[in-house]
Structure formats: C-alpha cells, structure tokens
VOGU-3710 file (C-alpha; in Angstrom, 3 decimals, decimal comma):
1> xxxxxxxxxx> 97,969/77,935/109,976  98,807/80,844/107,574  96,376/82,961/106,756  96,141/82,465/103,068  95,694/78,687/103,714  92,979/79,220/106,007  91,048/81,825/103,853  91,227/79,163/101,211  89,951/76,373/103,362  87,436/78,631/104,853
11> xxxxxxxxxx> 85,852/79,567/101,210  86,416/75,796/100,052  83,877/74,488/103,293  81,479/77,820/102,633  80,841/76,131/99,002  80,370/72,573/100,414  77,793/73,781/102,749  76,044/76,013/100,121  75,576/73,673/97,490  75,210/70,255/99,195
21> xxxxxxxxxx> 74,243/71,057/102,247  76,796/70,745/104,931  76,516/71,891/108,468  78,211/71,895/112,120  79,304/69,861/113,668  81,141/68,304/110,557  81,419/64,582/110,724  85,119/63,658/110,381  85,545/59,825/109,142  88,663/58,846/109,772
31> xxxxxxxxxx> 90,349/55,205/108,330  93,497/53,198/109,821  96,329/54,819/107,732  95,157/58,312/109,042  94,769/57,096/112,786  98,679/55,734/112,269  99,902/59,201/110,592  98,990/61,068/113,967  100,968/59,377/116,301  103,950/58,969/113,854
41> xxxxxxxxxx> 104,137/62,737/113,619  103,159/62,920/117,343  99,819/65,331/117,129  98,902/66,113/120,728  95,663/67,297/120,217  94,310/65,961/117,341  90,595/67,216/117,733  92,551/71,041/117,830  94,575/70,517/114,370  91,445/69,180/112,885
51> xxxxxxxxxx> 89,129/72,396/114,326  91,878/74,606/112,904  91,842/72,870/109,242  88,067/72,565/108,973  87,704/76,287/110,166  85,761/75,753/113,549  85,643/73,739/116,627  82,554/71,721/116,021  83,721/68,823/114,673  82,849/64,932/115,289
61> xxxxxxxxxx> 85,563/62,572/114,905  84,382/59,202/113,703  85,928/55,328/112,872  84,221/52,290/111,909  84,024/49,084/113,284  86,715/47,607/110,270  89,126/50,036/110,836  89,502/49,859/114,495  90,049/45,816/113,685  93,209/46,508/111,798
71> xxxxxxxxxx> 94,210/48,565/113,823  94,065/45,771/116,610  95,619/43,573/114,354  99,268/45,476/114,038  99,425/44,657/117,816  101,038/45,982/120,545  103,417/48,339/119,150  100,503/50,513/117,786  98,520/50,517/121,223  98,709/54,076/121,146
81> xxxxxxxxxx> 97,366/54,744/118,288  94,557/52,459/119,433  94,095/53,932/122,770  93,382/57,221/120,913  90,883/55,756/118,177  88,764/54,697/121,304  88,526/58,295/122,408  85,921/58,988/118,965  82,781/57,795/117,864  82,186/54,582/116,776
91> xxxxxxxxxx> 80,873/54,335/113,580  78,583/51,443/112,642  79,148/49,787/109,184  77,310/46,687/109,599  79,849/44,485/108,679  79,310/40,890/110,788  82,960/40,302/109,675  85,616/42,937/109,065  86,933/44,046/105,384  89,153/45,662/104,037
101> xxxxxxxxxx> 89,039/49,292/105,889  89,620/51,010/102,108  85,579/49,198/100,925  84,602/49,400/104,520  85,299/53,665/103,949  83,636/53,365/100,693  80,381/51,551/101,470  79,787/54,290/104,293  80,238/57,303/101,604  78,000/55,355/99,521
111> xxxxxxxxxx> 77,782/57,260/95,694  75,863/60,595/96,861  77,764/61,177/100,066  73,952/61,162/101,665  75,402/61,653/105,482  77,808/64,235/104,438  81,200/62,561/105,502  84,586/64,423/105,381  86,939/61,797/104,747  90,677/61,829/106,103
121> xxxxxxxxxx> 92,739/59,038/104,853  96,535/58,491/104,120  95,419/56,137/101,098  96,074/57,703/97,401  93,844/55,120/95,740  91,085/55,558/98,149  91,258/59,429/97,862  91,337/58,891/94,123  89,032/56,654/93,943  85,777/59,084/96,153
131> xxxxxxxxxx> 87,606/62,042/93,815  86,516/60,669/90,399  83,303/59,075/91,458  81,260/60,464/94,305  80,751/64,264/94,177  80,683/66,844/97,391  83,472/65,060/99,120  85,763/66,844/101,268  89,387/65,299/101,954  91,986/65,385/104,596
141> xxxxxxxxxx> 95,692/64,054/104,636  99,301/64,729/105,449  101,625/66,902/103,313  105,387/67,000/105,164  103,652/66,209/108,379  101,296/68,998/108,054  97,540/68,404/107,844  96,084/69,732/104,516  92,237/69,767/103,125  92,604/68,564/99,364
151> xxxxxxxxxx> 90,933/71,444/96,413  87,546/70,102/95,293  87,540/67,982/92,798  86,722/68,581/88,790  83,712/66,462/89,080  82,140/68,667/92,078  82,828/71,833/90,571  81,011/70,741/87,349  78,143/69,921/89,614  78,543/73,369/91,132
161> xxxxxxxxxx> 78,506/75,155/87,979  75,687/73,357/86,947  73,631/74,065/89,910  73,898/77,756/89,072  72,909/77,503/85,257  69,442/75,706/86,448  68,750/79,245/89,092  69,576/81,517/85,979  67,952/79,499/83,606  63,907/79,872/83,194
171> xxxxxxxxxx> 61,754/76,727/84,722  60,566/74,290/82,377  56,842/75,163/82,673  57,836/78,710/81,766  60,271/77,266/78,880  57,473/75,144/77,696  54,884/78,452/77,460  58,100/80,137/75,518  57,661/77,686/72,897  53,781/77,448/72,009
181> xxxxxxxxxx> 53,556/81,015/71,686  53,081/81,856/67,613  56,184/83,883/66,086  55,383/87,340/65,613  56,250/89,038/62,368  57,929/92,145/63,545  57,474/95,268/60,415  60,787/97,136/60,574  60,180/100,585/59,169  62,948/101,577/56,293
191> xxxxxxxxxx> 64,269/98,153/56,146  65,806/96,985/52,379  64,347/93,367/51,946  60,477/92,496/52,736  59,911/88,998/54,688  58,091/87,893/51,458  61,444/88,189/49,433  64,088/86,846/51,827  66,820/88,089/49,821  69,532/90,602/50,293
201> xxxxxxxxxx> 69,764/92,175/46,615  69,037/95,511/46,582  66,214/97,488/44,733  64,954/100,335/43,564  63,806/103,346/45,945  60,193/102,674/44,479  60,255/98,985/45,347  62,229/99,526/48,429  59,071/102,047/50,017  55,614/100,867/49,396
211> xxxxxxxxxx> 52,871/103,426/48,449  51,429/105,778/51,090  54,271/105,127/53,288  56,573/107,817/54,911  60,189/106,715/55,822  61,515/108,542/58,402  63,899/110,702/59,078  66,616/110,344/61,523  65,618/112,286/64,665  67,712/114,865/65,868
221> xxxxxxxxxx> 69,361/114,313/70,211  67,092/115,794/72,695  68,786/119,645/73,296  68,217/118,886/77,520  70,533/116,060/77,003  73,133/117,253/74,995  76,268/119,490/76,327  76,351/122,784/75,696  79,561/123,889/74,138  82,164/126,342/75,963
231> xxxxxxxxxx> 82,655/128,459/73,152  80,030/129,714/70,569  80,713/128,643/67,060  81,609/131,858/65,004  81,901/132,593/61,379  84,626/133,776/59,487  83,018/137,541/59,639  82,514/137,365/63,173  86,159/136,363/63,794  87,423/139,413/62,009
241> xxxxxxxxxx> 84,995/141,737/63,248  86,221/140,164/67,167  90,110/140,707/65,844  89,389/144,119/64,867  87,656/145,361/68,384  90,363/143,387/70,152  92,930/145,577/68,705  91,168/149,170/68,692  90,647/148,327/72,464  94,696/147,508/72,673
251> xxxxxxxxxx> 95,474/150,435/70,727  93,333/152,478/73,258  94,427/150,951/76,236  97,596/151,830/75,258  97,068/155,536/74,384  95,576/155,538/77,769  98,497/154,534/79,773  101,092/156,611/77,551  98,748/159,667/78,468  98,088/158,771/82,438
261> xxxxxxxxxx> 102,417/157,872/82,402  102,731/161,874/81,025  100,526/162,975/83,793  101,927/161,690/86,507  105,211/162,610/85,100  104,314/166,770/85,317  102,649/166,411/88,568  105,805/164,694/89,757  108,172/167,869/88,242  105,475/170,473/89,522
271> xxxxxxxxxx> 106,354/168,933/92,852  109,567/168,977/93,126  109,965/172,837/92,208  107,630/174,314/94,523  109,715/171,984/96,918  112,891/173,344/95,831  111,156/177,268/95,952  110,273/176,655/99,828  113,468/175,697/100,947  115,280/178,212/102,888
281> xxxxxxxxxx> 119,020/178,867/104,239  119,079/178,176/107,457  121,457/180,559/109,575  123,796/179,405/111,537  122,723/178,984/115,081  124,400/178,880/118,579  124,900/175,051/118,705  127,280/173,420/117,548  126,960/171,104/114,603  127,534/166,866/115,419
291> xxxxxxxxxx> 130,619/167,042/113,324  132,088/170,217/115,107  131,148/168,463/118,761  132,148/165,514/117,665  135,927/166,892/116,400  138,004/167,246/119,803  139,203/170,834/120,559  142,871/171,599/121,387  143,562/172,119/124,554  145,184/176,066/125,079
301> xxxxxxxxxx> 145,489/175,908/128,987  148,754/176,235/129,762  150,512/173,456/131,726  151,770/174,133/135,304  155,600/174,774/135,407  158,226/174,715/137,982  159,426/177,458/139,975  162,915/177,845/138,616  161,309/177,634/135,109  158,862/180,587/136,512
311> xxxxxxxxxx> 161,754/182,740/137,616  163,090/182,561/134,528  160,782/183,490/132,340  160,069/186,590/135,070  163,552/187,833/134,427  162,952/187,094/130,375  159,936/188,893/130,320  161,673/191,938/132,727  164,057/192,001/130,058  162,507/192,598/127,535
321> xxxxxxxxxx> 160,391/195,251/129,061  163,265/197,205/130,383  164,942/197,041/126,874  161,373/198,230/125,192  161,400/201,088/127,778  164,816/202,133/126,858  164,070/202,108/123,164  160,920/203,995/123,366  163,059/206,820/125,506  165,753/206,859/122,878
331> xxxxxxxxxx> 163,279/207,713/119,937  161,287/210,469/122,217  164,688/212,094/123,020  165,737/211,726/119,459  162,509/213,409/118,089  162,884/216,264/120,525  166,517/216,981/119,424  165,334/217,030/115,845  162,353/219,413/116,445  165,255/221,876/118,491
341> xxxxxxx> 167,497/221,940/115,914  164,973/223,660/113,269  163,803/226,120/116,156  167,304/227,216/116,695  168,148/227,689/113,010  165,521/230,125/112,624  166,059/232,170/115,101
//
C-alpha cells in the first residue's frame, strides 16, 4: 500500500475510534458479493490485505448465517469461495429462515452501529444505503481489484463536528447560571451618549461631562516599555553647531597631516646628505674586479715551433745583429774621422 493511502486510512480509523469508540480487534462483517470479489481477483491471504487496509493485524473476520446460504446456493462452481467463508466467524442474525443477505447486513448494523461493525460489501445500494442513514460506519470494497476503505461519510463528520462544539461549549447548568444573573450597567468614563438617552446625536461639552467629574486624559506609554531611539533628536541649532565642529576638526586634521607630510619630508633629505657626506672613494685594491675576472685574458705564451722554423729565425735574428754591429762601427769610425780632420787643420 502507498504510503499516502495508508496515512489516510490510518487518520480515517484514529477518528472512528476517538469519537465512537472503536477498538482492536476490529470486527470485519463481510456479505456474499465481497466473499465472491476475493476469489475472482484471487487474494491469497485475505486476513493480510485486510490487516494492511485497516492499519493493524487485529482484525476479526465475520459472515452471517444469510450470507453463507447464498453463497451455498450458487453451487458448486463457487465452492471455493465457500470453503474460505467457513474459515471466519459465524455471525448469528437470528433469522429461522434466510433473507436477503443486503437486510440480513442491515438488521445487524442496526441504526447506531451499537457493536461497531466495519462493513465490506461489493453492493452500491447497500453501501449507500448505511452512508446516508447510520452514522460511524466504516466501509470496505474493490476499486480495479484493489481493496479500498471508503472517506467517511457527510453525515458522520457532521456528528463529529458536533461532538466538538458540545466540549467547547459551556454545560447547561453553567449556561443556565449565565442567564439569571442581572445585567450590569457598565459607566464608561468620557463616553458621548448616557444609557438614559440612547441616542447618538451629539451635545454640548457641558452636557457631554456631568458636574464634579474629571475626564481623563490619555496616558502617556510606560518609558521601560518603549524603545529607545538610536539617534538623539536634535534641533536645528544643534545641527549647525555639530556641522561647524565637524569641519574645524577636518580642517585641523588636515593641517595636521600637511605639517607631519613636511616633516618627514626634511628628515628624509637630512638623511640622505649626511649619507652622501660619508661615502668615500674606495682605492683600487689588489683583486681583481668580477667583470675583469670574468673577461678572459689573451693568451701571450708563445706556441712551440718546429726546428727548421727555429733555425730560421736563428739565422734572421744573427742577421740582423751582425748588420746592427756593422752599422754601429761605421758611425764610430765616421765620428773619429770627423774629429781628425779639425785637429789636423789647426795644427
């Protein structure tokens, strides 16, 4: 069963057993057309399906005497729905002779429903029939082969809301003390019209408020009670006076930061030219700078030669001495000639 079904059902039977006094094991009656509708859609168990519709597994399955005799009389075809009719209680109806199984259904309801029968029949006119006229009683039947509890009826829900006006309502021995007291002429202070007058014209303030009386005055809320608000109320004065400090304190929070901005300004200068009078030239030391060791240095070694090539630079280099030698001979010899030649003309 779906669970929105059985919440339903479940609320529906919680209502029957408040208000006219049902109770477990429920007492199922069932008539011929009902017993027939269970084997034709083949219900195994029918004492489960009828535990899961009436919300618990206490529940009495019961026939009477009338219905079990038609059910005889449709012969052997139906012997199994008569084998399973025998399996519940037998309900007596005290009928020497059988009727019809509809009155026989009826007669056991009775017009109060005093034993507190839930009835499960296939018959429309029956069900219609215990719907308008007999109130608190519950009824079962097929839907699409599906076993269904019927809503309650307009007739038991009238009786339902009517059981709940009488608790609300006051008893009638307090009702009855209600309406010997006297009436009580109630004085309303300030009102416009006196009981005496009745009317609603209006009069004068010296009609309206006899002599020696006081009216009152409307009372102001209790302070305790009433929030304070966020804000103070302020005149116009105040306001101005407030927009005026407001500003001299912007104007001088302003002069303040210009001033502390100028300070730190000097102080910043002062800084940087006692830095600049304590730097000194550093002289060049014996290590070489990263970019000098870094640069790769040519390489003046010179590169082994052959021996041929070494001979001949020898006799190059001999050479050239031997001509320097000769040269430097010539201009000694030539200088001596040239200091002879003066010596000789003056003597």
């Amino acid at each position: 069963m779906r669970q929105r079904r059985a919440k339903l059902y479940r609320k529906m039977l919680q209502q029957y057993q408040l208000q006219f006094g049902f109770r477990e094991p429920f007492q199922l009656l069932i008539d011929d057309t009902f017993a027939l509708a269970l084997t034709r859609y083949k219900i195994d168990n029918p004492v489960h399906q009828f535990g899961n519709v009436l919300q618990t597994k206490k529940v009495k399955p019961l026939i009477t005497q009338c219905c079990m005799q038609a059910l005889y009389a449709l012969g052997k075809e139906h012997q199994a729905t008569v084998a399973e009719a025998k399996n519940w209680e037998r309900r007596l109806c005290n009928h020497r002779e059988a009727i019809e199984p509809q009155e026989c259904v009826k007669q056991c309801v009775g017009p109060e429903n005093k034993h507190r029968y839930v009835v499960a029949s296939e018959q429309a006119e029956l069900r219609r029939d215990l719907r308008l006229n007999v109130v608190g009683v519950p009824m079962m039947h097929f839907t699409q082969a599906v076993m269904v509890l019927e809503p309650m009826s307009p007739l038991t829900k009238s009786r339902i809301d009517e059981k709940e006006d009488t608790k609300l309502s006051l008893p009638a021995s307090e009702a009855g003390l209600r309406k010997n007291q006297p009436a009580i002429d109630v004085d309303i202070i300030g009102a416009t019209t006196t009981a005496q007058d009745g009317d609603d014209t209006e009069q004068p303030d010296d009609a309206k408020a006899p002599e020696g009386s006081r009216r009152r005055k409307r009372k102001a809320p209790n302070p305790l009670s009433v929030r304070k608000p966020k804000t103070p109320r302020l005149t116009m004065e105040d306001k101005l006076q407030r927009e005026q400090q407001l500003k001299k304190q912007k104007q001088r929070n302003a002069a303040r930061a210009r001033l502390e901005a100028s300070k730190l300004d000097t102080s910043q200068d002062g800084a940087a030219s006692a830095d600049a009078s304590k730097r000194k030239r550093k002289r060049p030391t014996g290590k070489k700078s990263t970019a000098e060791a870094e640069t790769p240095t040519p390489d003046l070694t010179p590169k082994p030669e052959t021996e041929k090539q070494s001979a001949k630079a020898k006799e190059a280099n001999g050479d050239a001495n031997g001509d320097a030698k000769r040269r430097k001979r010539r201009s000694k010899s030539s200088a001596a000639d040239t200091t002879a030649a003066p010596a000789e003309s003056s003597a």
